[in-house]
N, C-alpha and C positions, 0 to 999 in steps of 0.2 A: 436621229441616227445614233447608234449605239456599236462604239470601238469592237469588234470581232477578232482581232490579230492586228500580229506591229511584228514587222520584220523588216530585214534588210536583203533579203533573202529572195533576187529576183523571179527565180525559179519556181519558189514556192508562193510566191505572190502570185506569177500567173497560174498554176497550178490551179491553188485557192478560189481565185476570180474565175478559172472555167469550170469550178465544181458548182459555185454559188451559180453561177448562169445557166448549166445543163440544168438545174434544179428548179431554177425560176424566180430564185432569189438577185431582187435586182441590188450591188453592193457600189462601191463609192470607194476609189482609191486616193484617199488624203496625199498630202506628200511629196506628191510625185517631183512636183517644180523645185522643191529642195535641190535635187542632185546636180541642178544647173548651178547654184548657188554654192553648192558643197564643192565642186569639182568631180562630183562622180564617183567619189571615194567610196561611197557607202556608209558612209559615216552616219547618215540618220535614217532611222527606218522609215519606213510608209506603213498608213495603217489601211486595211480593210472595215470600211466603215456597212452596216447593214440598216433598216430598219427595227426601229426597238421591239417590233411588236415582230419580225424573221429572226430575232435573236437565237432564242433558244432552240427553232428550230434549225438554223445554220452553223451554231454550234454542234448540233447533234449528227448532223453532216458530217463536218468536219470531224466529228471521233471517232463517227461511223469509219471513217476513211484512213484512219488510225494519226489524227492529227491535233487529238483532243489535249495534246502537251503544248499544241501552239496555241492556245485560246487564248487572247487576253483575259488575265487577273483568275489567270489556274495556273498551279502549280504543275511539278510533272507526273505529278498522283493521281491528278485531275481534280483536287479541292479546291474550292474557291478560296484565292486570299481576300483577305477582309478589305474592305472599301476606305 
């Protein structure tokens, strides 16, 4: 599984997970049991976790979809930051 997005950002999390599903991509929401722990504040993101080998096509989804600023480890240029 390879990190796709990290937000805190409910809305855009479900968003995200019905884009990766209509498509076929099956994705994995880390996280989640945080906010029991946090209090709900939001305080820690959750990630969309994908298969390594649906990466780069659910990334391309996602840019398609004009969401390619949220990609984990890209900027909002869309260049990859260095590892």
């Amino acid at each position: 599984m390879k990190e796709l997005l990290r937000t805190t950002d409910i809305v855009l999390l479900s968003y995200v997970n019905s884009l990766l599903d209509d498509a076929g991509f099956p994705a994995l929401i880390a996280d989640v049991h945080v906010s029991s722990i946090e209090g709900s504040i939001g305080a820690f993101p959750r990630r969309v976790l994908v298969a390594a080998e649906d990466w780069e096509e659910s990334a391309k989804l996602l840019t398609d979809a004009g969401l390619g600023d949220q990609i984990a480890g890209r900027t909002v240029s869309g260049g990859v930051l260095p590892s």
